[in-house]
C-alpha positions in Angstrom: -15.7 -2.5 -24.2 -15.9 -4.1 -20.8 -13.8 -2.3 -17.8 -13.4 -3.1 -14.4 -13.5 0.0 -12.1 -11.0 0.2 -8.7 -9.7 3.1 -6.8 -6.8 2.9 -4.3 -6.5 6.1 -2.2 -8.9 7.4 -4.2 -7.0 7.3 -7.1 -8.9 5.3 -9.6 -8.3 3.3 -12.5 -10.4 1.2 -15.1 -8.6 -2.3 -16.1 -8.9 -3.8 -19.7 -8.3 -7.7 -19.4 -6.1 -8.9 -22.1 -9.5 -10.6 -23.6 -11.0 -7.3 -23.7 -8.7 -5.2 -25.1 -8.6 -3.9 -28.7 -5.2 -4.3 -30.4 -4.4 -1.1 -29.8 -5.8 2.2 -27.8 -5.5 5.8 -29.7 -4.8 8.6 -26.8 -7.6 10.1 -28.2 -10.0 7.1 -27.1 -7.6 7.0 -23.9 -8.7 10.5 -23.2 -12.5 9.9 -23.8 -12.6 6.9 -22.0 -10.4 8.5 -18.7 -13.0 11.7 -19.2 -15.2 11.9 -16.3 -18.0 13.6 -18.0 -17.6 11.9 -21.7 -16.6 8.6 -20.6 -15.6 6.5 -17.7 -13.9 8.3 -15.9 -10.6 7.4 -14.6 -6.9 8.5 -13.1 -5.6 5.8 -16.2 -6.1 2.8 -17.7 -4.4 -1.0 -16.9 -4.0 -2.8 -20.1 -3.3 -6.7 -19.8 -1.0 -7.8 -22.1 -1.6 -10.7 -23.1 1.0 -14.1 -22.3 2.3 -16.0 -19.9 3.3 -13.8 -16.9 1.3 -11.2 -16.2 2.1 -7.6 -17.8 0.4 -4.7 -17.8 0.5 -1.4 -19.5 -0.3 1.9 -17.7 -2.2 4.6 -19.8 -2.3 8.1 -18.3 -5.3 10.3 -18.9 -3.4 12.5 -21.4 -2.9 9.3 -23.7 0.7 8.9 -22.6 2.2 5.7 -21.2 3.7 5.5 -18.0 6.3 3.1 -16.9 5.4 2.3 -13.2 2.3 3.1 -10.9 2.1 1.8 -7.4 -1.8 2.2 -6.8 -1.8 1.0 -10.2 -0.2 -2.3 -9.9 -2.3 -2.7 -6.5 -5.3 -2.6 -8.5 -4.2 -4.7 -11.3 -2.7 -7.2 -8.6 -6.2 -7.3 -7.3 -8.1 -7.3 -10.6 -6.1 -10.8 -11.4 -6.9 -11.8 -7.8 -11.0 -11.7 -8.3 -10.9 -13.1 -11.7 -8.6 -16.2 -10.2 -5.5 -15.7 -12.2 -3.8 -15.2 -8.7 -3.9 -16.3 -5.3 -2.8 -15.4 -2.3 1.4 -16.4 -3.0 3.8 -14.2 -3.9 3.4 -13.5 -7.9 5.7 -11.4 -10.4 3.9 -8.6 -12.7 5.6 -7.0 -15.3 5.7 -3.5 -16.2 7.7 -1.2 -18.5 9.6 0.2 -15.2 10.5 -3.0 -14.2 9.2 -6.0 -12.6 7.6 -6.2 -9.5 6.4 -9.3 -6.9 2.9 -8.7 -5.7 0.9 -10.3 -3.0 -2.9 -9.8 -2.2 -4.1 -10.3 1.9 -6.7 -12.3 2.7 -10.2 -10.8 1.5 -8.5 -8.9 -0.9 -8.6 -4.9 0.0 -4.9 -5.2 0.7 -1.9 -5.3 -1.4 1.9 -5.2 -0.5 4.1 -5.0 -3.6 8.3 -4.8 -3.8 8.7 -2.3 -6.1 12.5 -2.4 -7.0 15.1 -0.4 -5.7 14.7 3.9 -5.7 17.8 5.1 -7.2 19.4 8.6 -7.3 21.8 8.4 -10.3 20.9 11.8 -12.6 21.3 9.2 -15.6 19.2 6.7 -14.3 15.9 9.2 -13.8 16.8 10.9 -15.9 18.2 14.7 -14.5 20.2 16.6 -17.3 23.7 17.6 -16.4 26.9 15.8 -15.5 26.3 12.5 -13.7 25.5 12.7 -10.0 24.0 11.6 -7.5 20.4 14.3 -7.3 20.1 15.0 -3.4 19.5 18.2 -2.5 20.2 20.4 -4.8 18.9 23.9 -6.2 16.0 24.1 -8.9 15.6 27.7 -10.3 11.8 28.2 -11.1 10.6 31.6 -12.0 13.0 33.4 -10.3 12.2 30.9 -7.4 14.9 29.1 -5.3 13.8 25.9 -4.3 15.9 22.6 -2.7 15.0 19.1 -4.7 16.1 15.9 -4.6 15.6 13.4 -7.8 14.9 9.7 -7.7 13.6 7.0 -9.8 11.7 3.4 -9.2 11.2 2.7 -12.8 9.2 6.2 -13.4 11.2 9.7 -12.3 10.2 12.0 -9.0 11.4 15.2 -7.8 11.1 15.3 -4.1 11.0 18.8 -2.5 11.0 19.1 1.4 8.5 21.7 3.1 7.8 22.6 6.4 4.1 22.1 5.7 2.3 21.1 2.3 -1.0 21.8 0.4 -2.7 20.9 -2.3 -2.7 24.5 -4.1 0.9 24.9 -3.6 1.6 21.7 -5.3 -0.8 22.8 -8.2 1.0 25.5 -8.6 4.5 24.1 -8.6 3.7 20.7 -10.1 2.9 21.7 -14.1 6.0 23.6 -13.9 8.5 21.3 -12.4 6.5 18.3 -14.3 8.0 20.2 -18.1 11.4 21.9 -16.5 14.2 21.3 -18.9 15.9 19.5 -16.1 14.0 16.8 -16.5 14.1 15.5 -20.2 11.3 12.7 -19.5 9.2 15.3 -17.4 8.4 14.1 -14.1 6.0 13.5 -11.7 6.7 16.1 -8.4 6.1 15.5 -4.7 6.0 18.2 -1.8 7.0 16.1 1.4 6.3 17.4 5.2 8.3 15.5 8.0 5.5 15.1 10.4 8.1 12.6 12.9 10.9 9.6 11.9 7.7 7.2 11.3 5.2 9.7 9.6 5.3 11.6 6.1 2.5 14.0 4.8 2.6 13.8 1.3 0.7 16.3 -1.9 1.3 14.9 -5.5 1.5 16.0 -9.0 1.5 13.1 -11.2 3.3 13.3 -14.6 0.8 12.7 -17.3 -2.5 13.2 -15.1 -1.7 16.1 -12.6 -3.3 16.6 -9.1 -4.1 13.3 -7.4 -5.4 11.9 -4.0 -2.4 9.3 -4.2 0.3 8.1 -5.8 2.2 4.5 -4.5 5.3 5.2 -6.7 5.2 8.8 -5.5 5.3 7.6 -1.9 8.2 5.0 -2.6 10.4 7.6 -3.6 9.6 10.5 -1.4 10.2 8.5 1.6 13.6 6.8 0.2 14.7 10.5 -0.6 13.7 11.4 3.1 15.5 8.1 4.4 18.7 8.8 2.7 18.7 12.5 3.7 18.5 11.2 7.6 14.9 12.7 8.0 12.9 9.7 8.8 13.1 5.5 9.6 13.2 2.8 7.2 9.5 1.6 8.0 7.3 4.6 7.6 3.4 5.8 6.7 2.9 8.5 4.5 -0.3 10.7 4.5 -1.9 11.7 1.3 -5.9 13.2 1.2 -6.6 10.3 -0.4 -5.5 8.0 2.4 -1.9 6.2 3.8 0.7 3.8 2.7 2.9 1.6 4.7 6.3 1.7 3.1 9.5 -0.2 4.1 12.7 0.8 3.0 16.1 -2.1 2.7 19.4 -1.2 3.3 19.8 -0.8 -0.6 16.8 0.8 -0.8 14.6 -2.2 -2.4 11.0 -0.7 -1.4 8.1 -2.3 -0.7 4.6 -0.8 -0.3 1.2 -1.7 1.5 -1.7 -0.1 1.1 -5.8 -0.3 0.2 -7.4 -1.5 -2.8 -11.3 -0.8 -3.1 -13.8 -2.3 -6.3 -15.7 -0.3 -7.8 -17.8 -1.4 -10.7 -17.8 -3.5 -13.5 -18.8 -1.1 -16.6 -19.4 -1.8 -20.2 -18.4 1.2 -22.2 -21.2 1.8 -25.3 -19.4 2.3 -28.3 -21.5 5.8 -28.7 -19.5 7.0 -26.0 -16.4 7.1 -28.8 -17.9 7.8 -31.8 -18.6 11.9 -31.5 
């Protein structure tokens, strides 16, 4: 099985082209081949789909399928760019959360992508309860109080503003907000600092594949929840360990992102690697 290996913001991913690809991936071999001391090791797997336009699916590590990644679609914008099914024009990818337009700099190691519009509609994310708009409410965890807002761009995001964030708190929080029965779809969970109106600090806890470096889609939302609470600008760059993202934010809250994409390796997977 031949993969392509990329990271963006450290959060890596192997991409299957669509000539590659078996017909269809168990999560069991999903799992092995995401495994970092059985298999590749990866944050996911990009599956082309083969046809016109490019599509792509996006495998977490647990085996599950997820319906929109930004560092995802970065890397498989730039995985069609150095095998010349792209150039440097604006080009539409489609995913299960909805289509995006993509567009790789010069040299490649950037990629800005419009990822739709964030909305807050509870049915929309989905957030159980009567429909609303999800800003700011209460989540009862464990006893615990704590202040959320919901929003989706194609995947769902809980947004919780702190005065500071860490990676243990959000480890601690994330596998239990991730399953709450609030959210019927899980989803993934983001604790946002307001460092200044231009400036987000960022830890995420990614539905499906848990603590991460980065997340794009993670970023998309958390700073359109911040915008529309009044806490920060409509062009703004949020922090993550794994690096930052330039995000811009339209009156009706289209998004786009900018941000790194590095290449790895090109790895052929031994079929031994599956078989035990």
């Amino acid at each position: 099985m031949k993969l392509s290996k990329y990271h963006a913001l450290g959060n890596d991913y192997v991409v299957l082209a669509a000539e590659d690809a078996p017909a269809e991936l168990e999560p069991a071999t999903v799992r092995r081949i995401c495994d970092r001391h059985r298999g590749a090791g990866a944050d996911g797997i990009l599956v082309e789909v083969a046809g016109g336009v490019p599509r792509v699916r996006i495998l977490n590590p647990d085996g599950s399928e997820a319906e929109k990644s930004g560092n995802g679609l970065r890397i498989f914008a730039r995985s069609l760019w150095d095998r010349g099914r792209v150039g440097e024009e604006p080009f539409r990818v489609e995913v299960a959360g909805g289509a995006v337009v993509c567009r790789v700099a010069p040299g490649g190691r950037s990629v800005a992508v419009d990822m739709g519009r964030v909305r807050f509609d509870s049915a929309a994310i989905p957030v159980a309860g009567p429909p609303r708009e999800v800003l700011d409410e209460v989540l009862e965890l464990d006893g615990q109080s704590l202040r959320f807002s919901a929003a989706s761009i194609g995947n769902p995001h809980c947004v919780i503003l702190r005065e500071a964030v860490s990676a243990d708190e959000v480890r601690l929080l994330g596998p239990r907000i991730e399953t709450h029965p609030l959210f019927p779809n899980r989803t993934n969970v983001q604790l946002v600092q307001v460092v200044d109106r231009a400036t987000l600090r960022l830890e995420v806890w990614e539905r499906g594949a848990g603590y991460t470096l980065a997340s794009g889609s993670s970023s998309c939302a958390a700073a359109a929840v911040a915008h529309r609470l009044g806490r920060c600008d409509a062009t703004v760059r949020v922090m993550m360990p794994g690096g930052s993202l330039a995000i811009e934010i339209a009156p009706d809250f289209a998004v786009r992102m900018t941000g790194g994409v590095t290449r790895v390796a090109e790895l052929v997977l031994d079929r031994e690697a599956l078989e035990d």
